[in-house]
C-alpha positions in Angstrom: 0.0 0.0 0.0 1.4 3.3 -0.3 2.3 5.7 2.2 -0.2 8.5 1.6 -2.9 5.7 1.3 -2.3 4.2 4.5 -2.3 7.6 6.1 -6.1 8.4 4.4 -7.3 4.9 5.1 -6.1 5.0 8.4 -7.8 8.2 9.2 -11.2 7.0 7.6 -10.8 4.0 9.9 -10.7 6.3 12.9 -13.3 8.5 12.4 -15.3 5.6 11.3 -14.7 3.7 14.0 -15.5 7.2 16.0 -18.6 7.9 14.8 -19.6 4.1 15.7 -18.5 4.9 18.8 -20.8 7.5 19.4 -24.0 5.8 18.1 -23.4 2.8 20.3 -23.4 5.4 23.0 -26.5 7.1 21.6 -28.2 3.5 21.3 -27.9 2.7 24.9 -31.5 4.5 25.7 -33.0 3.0 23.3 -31.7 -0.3 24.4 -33.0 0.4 27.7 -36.3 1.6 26.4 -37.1 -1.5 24.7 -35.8 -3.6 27.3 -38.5 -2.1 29.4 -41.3 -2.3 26.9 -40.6 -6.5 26.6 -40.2 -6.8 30.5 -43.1 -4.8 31.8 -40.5 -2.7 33.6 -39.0 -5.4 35.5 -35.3 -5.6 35.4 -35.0 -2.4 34.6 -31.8 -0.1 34.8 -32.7 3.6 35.2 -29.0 4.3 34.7 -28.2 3.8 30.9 -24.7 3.6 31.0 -25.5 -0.2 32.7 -26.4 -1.1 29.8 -23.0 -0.9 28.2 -22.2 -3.7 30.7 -24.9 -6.0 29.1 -24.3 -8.5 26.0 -23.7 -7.5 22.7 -22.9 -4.3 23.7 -19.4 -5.5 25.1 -18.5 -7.2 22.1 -19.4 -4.5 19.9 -17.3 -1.3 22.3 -14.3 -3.9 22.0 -14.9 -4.7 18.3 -14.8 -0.6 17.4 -11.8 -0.2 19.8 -10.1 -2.7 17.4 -11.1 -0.7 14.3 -9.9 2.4 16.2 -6.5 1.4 17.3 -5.7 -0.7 13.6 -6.9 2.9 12.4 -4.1 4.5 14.4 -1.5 1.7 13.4 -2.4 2.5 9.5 -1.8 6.3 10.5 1.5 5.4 12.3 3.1 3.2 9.7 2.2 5.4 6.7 4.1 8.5 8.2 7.0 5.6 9.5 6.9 4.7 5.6 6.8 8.5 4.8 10.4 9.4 6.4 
């Protein structure tokens, strides 16, 4: 690959992987939300951010991590390439 196109794919990686980032956080309420319409309220967590704790939403923080730090590899080797 060459070095200016691993710097521009690694960048899109990262602010992909960003911008997943930040819906997954946006989705937590609705996660809880529809929790709480298939449970009648039971089981309930008031406090969205327990949610992040619940499955898939572990697996999917630590799969965008990946994409974020290969993003930051792809940065770091094209500017390595680049001198």
């Amino acid at each position: 690959m060459e070095k200016e196109s691993k710097i521009i794919v690694g960048f899109k990686t990262v602010v992909l992987g960003l911008c997943l980032y930040i819906i997954e956080l946006l989705s937590l309420p609705v996660f809880g939300i529809l929790q709480k319409m298939q449970t009648n309220g039971d089981g309930f967590y008031s406090d969205f951010w327990k949610y992040a704790g619940v499955q898939p939403y572990p697996v999917i923080f630590i799969l965008t991590g990946i994409m974020i730090v290969l993003g930051i590899a792809l940065i770091i080797l094209g500017y390595k390439d680049k001198k």
